[in-house]
C-alpha positions in Angstrom: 27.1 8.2 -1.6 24.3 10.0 -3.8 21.7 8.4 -2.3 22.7 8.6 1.6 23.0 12.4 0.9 19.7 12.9 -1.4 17.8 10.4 1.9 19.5 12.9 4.2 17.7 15.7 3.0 14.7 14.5 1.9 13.9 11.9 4.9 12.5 14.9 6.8 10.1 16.0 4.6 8.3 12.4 3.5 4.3 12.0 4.7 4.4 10.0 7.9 2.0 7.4 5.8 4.6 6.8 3.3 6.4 3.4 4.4 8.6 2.2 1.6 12.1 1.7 1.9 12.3 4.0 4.7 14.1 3.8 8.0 12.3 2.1 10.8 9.2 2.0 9.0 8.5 -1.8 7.2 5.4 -3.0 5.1 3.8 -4.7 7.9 3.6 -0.8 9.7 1.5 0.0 6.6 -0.7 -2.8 6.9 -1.5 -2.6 10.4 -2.4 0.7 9.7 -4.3 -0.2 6.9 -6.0 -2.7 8.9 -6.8 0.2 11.8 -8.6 2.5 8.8 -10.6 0.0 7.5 -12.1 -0.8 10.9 -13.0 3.2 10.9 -13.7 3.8 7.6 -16.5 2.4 4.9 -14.9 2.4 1.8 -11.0 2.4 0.5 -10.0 2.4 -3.2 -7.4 0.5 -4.4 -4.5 1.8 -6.2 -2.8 0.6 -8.8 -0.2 3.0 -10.8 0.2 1.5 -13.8 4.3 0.3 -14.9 5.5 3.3 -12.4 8.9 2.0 -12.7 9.1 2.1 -16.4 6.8 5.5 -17.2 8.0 7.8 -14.6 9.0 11.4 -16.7 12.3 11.9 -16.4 12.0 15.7 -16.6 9.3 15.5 -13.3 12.1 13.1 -11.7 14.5 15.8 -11.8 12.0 18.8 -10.5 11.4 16.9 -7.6 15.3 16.1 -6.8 15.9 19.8 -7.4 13.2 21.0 -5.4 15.5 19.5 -2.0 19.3 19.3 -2.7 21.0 22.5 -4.7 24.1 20.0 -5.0 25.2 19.9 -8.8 27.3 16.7 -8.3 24.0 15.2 -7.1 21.7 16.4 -10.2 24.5 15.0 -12.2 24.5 11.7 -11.0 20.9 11.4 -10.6 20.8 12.5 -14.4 23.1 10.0 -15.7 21.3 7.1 -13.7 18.1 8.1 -15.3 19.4 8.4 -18.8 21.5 4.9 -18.3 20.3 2.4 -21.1 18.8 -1.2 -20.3 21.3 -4.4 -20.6 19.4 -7.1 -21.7 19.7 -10.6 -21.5 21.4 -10.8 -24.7 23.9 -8.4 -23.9 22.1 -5.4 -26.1 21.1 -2.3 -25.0 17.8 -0.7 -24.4 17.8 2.8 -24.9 15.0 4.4 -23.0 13.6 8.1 -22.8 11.4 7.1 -19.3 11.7 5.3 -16.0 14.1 4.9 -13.1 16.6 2.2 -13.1 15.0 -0.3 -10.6 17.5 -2.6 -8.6 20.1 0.3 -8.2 20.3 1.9 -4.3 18.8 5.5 -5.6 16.0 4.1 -7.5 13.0 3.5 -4.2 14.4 7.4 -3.0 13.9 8.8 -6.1 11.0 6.5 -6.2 9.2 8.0 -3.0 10.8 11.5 -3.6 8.4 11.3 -6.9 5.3 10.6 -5.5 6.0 12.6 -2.4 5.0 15.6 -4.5 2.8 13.8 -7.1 0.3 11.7 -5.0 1.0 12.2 -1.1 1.1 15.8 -0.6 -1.3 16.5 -3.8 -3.6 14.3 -1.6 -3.0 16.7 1.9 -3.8 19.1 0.1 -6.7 18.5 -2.2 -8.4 16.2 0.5 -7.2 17.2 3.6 -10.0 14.9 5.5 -8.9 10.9 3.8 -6.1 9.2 4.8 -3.5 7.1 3.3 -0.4 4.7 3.4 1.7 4.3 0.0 4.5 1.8 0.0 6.0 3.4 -3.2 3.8 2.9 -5.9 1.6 1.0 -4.0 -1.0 2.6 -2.0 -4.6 2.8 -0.6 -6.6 5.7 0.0 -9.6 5.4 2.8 -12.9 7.3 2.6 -16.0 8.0 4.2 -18.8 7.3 1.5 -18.7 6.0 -1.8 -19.5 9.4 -3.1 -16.3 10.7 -1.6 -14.5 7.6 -3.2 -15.2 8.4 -6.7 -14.6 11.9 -6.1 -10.9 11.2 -5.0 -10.7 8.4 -7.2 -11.7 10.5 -10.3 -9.2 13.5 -9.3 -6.4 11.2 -8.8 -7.1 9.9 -12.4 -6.6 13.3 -13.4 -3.6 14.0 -10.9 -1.5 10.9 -11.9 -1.9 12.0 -15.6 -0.8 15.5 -15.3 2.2 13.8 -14.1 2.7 11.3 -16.8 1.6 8.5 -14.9 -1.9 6.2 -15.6 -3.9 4.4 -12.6 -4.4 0.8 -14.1 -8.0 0.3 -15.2 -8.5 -3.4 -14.4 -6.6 -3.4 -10.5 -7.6 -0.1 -9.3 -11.1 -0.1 -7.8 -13.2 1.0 -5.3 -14.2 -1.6 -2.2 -16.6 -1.5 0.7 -15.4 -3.1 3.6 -18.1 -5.1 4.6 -18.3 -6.7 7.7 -21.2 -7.2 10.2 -21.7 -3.7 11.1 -21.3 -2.9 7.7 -23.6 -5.2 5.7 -24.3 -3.2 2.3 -23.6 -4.8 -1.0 -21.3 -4.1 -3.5 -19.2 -4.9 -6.7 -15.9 -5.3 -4.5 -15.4 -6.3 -1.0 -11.8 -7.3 -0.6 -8.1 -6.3 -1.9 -4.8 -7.2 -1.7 -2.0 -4.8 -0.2 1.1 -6.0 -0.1 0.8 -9.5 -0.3 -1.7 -9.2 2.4 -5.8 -10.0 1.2 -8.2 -7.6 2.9 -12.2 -9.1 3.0 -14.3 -9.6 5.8 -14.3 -13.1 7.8 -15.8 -14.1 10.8 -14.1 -14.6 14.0 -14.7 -16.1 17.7 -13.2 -14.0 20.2 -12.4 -15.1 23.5 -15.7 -14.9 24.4 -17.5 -18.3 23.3 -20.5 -17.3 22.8 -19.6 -14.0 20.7 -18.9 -14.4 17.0 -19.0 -11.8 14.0 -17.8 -10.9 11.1 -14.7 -8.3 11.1 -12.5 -6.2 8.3 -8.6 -7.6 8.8 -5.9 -8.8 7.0 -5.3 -12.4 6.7 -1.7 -14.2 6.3 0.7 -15.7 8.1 4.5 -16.1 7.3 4.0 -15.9 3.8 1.2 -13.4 3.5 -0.4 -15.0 0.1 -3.4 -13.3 -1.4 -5.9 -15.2 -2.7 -4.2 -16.3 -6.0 -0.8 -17.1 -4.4 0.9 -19.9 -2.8 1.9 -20.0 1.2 0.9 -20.9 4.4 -2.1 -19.1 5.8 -3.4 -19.1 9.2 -6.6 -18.5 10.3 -8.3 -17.7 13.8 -11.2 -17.9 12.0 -12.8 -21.2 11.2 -16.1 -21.5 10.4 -16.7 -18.5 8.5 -20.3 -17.7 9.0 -21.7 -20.5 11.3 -20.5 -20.2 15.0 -21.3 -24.3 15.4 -18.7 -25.3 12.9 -15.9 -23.2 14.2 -12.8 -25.0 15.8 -10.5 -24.0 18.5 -7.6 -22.7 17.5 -4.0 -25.0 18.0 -1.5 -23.5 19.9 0.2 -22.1 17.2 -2.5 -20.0 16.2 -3.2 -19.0 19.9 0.3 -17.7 20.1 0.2 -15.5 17.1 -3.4 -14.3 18.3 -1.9 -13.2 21.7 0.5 -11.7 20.7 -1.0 -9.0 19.0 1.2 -8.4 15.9 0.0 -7.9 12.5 -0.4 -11.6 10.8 -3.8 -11.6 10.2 -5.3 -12.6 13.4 -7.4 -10.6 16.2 -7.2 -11.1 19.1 -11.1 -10.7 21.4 -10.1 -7.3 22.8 -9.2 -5.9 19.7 -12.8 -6.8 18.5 -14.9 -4.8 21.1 
């Protein structure tokens, strides 16, 4: 009951680029267009927010639920789900002064209702020009240069601890999407967003002769990064050597052709 009425108000207002736990929006809409801003774009940092779930203020929680609904049954029961202590597997339990409850149906509104104010309209506003999708504490930011990177990358340091939040240091970085336009060196050219590893490969289009190197998403079914374990499909054997490519089963032709997000391109979307 809380949280259809707090999603009924607050629905309207969320950033079009915000795509968690949201109706008819699904994490494959924020890779495609993830995907899309990569191809336009030369650099995209990252983002990691470190334990979100478990550091989120409570005090900042509240603002931001007060800030939409004037409903005092609402503010109470939002209160009393934030101040709820931890069961643990023992039985004991955890009190905490931090955090939203994760598993109950309020937590991913209160969640995006958070960082609606903290991160997405912070970022409208103090860099109107990059672009964006979050999938709630996951996100990645696109940017023109890697001057501008570090610039938004260093403010959002800044922003994320004015709100009692901390960017992890190890698996937030920036990352230049290479590709063969793009063939500039440096420290990081790939990442993972949800589940899905961005780095350039090469790929044959349908024309036979035409091979090159492109900036997509790769994953199929399971979507595995690098260090995970799933099925992966490629349309893109023979990374680097056109002569040692393979044509592609029919399998792989059908997801190809069909133009949805699994990590293939298709040869028109290359030109």
């Amino acid at each position: 009951m809380v949280a259809r009425e707090l999603e009924r108000k607050v629905e309207a207002i969320f950033h079009p680029d915000s795509y968690g736990y949201r109706p008819g929006r699904s994490a494959l809409d924020a890779v495609a267009t993830c995907r899309r801003r990569c191809w336009q774009t030369n650099w995209a940092i990252d983002l990691d927010i470190a334990k979100f779930f478990d550091s989120v203020p409570w005090d900042m929680m509240v603002k931001a639920v007060e800030a939409d609904t004037d409903l005092p049954w609402v503010l109470l029961y939002v209160k009393r789900w934030l101040e709820a202590p931890l069961q643990l597997t023992d039985g004991s339990l955890q009190v905490r002064d931090r955090g939203t409850p994760q598993g109950s149906a309020i937590s991913p509104i209160l969640a995006n209702l958070f960082l609606h104010y903290a991160f997405d309209t912070w970022l409208v506003r103090e860099f109107p020009g990059v672009s964006f999708e979050r999938y709630v504490d996951d996100a990645v930011v696109h940017c023109v240069s890697e001057g501008q990177a570090r610039q938004v990358l260093s403010a959002l340091s800044r922003r994320m601890a004015e709100v009692g939040l901390e960017l992890h240091p190890d698996k937030t970085r920036i990352v230049y999407c290479k590709d063969s336009n793009r063939r500039g060196s440096y420290e990081h050219t790939a990442f993972t967003f949800l589940g899905y590893t961005f780095r350039p490969r090469g790929v044959r289009t349908t024309a036979p002769s035409f091979f090159c190197s492109v900036w997509f998403s790769c994953g199929l079914l399971d979507a595995v990064d690098g260090e995970g374990v799933g099925a992966v499909v490629e349309i893109a054997a023979g990374v680097g050597d056109v002569g040692t490519s393979r044509e592609p089963d029919r399998a792989e032709r059908e997801v190809a052709e069909s133009g949805e997000i699994s990590g293939c391109v298709t040869g028109s979307e290359l030109r």
